[in-house]
Backbone as a chain_set.jsonl record, in Angstrom:
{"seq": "XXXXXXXXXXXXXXXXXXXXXXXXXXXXXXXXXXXXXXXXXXXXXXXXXXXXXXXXXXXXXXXXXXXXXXXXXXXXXXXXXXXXXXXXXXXXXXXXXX", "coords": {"N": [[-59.459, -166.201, 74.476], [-60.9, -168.767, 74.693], [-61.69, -169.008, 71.269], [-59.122, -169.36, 70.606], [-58.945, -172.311, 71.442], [-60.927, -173.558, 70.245], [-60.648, -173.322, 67.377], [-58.047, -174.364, 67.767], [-58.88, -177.144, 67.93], [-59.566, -178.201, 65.776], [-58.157, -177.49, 63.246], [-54.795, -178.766, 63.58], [-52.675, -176.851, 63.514], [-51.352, -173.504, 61.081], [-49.582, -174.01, 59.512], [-46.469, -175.916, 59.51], [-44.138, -174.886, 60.619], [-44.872, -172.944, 62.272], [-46.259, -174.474, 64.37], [-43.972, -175.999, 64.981], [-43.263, -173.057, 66.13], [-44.294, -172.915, 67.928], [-44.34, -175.648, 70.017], [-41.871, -175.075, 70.387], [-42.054, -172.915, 72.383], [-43.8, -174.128, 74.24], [-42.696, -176.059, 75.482], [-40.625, -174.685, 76.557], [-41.896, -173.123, 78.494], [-42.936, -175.423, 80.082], [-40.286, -176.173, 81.404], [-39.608, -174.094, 82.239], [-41.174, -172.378, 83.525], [-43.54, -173.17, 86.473], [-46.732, -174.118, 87.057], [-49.913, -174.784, 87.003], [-51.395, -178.073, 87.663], [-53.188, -178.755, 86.017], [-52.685, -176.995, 84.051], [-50.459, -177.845, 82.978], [-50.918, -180.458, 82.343], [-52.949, -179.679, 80.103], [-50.951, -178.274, 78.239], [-49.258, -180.207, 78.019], [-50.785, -182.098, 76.539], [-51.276, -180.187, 74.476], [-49.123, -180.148, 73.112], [-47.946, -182.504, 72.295], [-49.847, -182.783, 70.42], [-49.245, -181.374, 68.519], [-46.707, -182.115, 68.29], [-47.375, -184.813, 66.954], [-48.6, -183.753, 64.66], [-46.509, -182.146, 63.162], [-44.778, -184.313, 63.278], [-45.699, -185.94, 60.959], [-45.952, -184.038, 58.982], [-43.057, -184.265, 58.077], [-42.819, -186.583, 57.529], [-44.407, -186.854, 55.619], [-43.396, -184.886, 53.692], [-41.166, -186.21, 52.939], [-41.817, -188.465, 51.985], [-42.421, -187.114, 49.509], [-40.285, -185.808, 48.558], [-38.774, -188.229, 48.237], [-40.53, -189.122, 45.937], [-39.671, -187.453, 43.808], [-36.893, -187.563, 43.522], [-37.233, -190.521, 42.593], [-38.208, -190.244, 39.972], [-36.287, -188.622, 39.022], [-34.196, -190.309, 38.944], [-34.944, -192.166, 37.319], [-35.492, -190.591, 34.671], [-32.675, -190.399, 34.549], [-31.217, -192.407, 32.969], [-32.64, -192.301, 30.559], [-31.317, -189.781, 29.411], [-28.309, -190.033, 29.444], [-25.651, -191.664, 28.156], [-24.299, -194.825, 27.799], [-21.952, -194.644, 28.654], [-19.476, -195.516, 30.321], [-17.795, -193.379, 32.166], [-19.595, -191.212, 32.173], [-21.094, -192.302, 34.337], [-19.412, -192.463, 36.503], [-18.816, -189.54, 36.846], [-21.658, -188.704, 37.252], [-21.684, -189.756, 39.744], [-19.926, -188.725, 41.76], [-20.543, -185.91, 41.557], [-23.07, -186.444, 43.161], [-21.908, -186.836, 45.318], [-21.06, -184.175, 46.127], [-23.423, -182.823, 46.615], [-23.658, -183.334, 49.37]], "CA": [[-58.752, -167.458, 74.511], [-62.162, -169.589, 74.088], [-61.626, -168.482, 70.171], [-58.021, -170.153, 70.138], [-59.291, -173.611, 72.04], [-61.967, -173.807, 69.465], [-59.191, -173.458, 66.215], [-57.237, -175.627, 67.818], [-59.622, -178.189, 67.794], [-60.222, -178.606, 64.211], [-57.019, -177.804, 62.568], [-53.43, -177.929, 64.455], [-51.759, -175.466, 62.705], [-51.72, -173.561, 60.075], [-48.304, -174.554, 59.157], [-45.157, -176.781, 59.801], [-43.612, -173.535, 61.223], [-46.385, -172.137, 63.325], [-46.296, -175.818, 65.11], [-42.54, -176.036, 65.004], [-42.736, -172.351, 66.818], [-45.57, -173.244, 69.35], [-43.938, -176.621, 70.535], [-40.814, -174.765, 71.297], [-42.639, -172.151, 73.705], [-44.593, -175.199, 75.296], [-41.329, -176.918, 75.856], [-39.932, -173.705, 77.342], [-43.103, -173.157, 79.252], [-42.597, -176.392, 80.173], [-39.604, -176.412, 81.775], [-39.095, -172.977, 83.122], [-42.282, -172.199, 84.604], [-44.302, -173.488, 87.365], [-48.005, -173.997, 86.726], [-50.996, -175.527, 87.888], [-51.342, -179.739, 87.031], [-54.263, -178.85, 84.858], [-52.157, -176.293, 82.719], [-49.136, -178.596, 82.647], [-51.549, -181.686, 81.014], [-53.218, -179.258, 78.783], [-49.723, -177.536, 77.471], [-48.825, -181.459, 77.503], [-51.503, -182.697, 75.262], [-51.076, -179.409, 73.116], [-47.326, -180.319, 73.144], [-48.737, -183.847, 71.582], [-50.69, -183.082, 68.928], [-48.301, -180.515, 67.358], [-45.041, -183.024, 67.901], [-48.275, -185.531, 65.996], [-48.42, -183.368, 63.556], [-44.964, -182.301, 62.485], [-44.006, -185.953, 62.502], [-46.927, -186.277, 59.727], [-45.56, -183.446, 58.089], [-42.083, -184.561, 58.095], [-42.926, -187.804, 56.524], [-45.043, -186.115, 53.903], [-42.065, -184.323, 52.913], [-39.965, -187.308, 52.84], [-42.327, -189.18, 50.777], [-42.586, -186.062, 48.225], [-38.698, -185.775, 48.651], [-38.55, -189.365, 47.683], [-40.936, -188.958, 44.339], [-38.868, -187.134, 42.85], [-35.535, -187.916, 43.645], [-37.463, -191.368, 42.199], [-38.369, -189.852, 38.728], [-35.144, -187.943, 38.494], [-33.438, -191.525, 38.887], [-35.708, -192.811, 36.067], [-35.002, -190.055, 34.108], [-30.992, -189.512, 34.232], [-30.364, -193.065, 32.014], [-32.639, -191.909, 28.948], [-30.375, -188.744, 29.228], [-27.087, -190.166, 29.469], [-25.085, -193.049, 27.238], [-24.034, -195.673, 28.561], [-20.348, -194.666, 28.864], [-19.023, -195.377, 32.234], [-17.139, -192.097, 32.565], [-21.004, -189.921, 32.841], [-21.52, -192.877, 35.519], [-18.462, -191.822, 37.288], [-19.208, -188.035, 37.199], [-22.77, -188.078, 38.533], [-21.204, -190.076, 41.21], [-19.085, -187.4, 42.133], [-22.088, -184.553, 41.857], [-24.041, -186.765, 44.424], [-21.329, -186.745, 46.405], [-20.943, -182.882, 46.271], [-24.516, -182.377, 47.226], [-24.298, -183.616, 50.524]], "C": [[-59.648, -168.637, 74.125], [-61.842, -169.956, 72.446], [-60.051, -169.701, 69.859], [-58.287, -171.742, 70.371], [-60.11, -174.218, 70.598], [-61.358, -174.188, 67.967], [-58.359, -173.921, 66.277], [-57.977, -177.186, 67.788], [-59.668, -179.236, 66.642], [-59.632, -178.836, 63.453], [-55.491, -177.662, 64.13], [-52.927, -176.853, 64.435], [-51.532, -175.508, 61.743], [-50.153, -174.061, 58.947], [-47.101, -175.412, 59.695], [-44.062, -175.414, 60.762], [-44.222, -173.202, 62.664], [-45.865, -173.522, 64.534], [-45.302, -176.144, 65.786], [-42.367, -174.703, 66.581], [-43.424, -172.959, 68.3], [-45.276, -174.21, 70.3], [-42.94, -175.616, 71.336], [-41.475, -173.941, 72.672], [-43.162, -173.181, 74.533], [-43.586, -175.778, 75.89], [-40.379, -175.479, 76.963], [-40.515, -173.14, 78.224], [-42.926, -174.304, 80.317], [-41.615, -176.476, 81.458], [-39.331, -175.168, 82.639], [-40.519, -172.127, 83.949], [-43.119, -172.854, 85.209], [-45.852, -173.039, 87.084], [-48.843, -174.94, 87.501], [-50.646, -176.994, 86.88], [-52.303, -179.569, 85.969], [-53.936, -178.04, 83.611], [-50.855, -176.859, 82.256], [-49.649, -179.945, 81.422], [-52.014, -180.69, 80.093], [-52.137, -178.31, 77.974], [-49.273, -179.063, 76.778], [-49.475, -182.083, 76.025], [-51.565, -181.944, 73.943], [-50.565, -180.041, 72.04], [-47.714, -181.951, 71.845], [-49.1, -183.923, 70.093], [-49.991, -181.639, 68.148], [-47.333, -181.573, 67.328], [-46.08, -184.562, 66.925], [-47.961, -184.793, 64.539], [-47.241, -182.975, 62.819], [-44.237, -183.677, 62.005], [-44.676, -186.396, 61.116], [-45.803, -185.562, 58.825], [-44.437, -183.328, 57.739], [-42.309, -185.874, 57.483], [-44.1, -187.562, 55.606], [-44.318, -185.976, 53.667], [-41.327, -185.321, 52.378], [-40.326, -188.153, 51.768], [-42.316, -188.38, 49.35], [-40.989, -186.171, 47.654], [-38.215, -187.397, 47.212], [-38.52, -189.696, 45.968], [-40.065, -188.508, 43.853], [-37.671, -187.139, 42.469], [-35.814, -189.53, 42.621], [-37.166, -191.035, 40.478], [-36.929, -189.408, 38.263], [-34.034, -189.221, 38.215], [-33.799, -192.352, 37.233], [-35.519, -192.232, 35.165], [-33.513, -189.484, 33.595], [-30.528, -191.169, 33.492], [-31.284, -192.898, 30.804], [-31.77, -190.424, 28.77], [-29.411, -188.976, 29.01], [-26.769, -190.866, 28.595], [-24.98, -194.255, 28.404], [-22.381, -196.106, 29.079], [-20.264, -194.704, 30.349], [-18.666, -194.036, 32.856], [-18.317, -191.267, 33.239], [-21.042, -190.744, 34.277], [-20.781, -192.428, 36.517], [-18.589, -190.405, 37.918], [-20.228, -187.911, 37.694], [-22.56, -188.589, 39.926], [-20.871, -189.126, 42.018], [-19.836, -186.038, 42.33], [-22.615, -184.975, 42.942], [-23.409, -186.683, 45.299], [-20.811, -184.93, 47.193], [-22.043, -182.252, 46.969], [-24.66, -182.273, 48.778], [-22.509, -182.945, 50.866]], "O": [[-59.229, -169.455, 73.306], [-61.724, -171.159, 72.215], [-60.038, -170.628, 69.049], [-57.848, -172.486, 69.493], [-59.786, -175.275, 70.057], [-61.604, -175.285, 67.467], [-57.635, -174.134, 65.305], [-57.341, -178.223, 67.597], [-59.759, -180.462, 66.571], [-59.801, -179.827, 62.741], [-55.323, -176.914, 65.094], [-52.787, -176.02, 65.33], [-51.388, -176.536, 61.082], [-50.098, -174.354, 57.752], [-47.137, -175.246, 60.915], [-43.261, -175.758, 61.631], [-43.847, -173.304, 63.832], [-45.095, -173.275, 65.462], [-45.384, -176.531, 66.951], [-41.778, -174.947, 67.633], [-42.95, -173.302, 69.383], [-45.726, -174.01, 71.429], [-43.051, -175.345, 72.531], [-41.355, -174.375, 73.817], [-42.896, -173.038, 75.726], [-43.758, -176.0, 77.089], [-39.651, -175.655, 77.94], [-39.787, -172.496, 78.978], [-42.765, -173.943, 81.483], [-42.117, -176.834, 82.523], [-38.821, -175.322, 83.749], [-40.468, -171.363, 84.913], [-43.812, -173.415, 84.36], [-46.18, -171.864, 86.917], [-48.5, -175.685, 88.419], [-49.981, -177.076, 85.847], [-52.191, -180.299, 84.984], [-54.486, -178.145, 82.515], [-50.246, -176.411, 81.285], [-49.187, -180.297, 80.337], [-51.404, -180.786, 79.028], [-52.578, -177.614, 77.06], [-49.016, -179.253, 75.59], [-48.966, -182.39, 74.947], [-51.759, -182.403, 72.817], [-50.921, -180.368, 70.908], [-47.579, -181.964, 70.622], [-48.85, -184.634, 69.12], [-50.525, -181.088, 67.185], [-47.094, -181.998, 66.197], [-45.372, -185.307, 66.248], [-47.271, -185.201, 63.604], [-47.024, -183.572, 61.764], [-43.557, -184.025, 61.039], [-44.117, -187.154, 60.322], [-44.975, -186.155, 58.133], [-44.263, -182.354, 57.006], [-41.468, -185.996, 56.592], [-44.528, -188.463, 54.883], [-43.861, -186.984, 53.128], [-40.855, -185.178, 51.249], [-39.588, -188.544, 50.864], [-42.217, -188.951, 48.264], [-40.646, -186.549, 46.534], [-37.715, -187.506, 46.092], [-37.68, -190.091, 45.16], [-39.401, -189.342, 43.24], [-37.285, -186.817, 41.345], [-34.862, -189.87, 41.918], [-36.191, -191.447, 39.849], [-36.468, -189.824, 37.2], [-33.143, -189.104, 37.374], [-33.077, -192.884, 36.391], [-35.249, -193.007, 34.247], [-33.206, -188.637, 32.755], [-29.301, -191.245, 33.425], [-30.762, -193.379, 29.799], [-31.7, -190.096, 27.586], [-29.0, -188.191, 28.155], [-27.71, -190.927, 27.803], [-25.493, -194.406, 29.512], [-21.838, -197.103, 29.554], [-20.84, -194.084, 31.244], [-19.169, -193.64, 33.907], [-18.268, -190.76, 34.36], [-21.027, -190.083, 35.315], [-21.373, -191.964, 37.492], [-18.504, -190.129, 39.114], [-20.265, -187.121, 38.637], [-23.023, -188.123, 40.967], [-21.576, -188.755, 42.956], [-19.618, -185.255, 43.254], [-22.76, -184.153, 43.847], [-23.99, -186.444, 46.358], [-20.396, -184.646, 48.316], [-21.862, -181.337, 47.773], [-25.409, -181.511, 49.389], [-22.104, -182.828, 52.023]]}, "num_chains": 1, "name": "protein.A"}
């Protein structure tokens, strides 16, 4: 266990997943078992710096998300004319997406 303390130190986790799973057990840890005060703050502060990090890595995404939804904006009027009708129809696609 030394070995895990030590790798948690340095990096959180090695993924958005991993972090995602690990919170939930702490949270279910958390709540359904009874522990000592010194394993409740250090599940807490885990609990912390994974829900830190996911929020990071949730607004990374968002910003990446963004780019290119940016470019693709910049790019769909040298593609098109300038007829109203295409304007109309990608309306209608964006609205399909969601």
């Amino acid at each position: 266990m030394p070995a895990k303390k030590t790798a948690s130190s340095t990096t959180v986790a090695r993924s958005f997943e991993e972090a995602a799973d690990e919170l939930e057990e702490i949270t279910r840890r958390l709540e359904d078992e009874p522990s000592s005060l010194a394993k409740l703050l250090e599940d807490f502060e885990r609990g912390q710096a994974l829900l830190g990090y996911c929020q990071k890595t949730l607004v990374s995404a968002r910003k990446r998300l963004d780019m290119v939804e940016a470019k693709l904006q910049a790019e769909v009027p040298e593609e098109t004319s300038d007829d109203d009708s295409d304007e109309d129809s990608s309306n209608i696609d964006d609205v399909r997406l969601f």
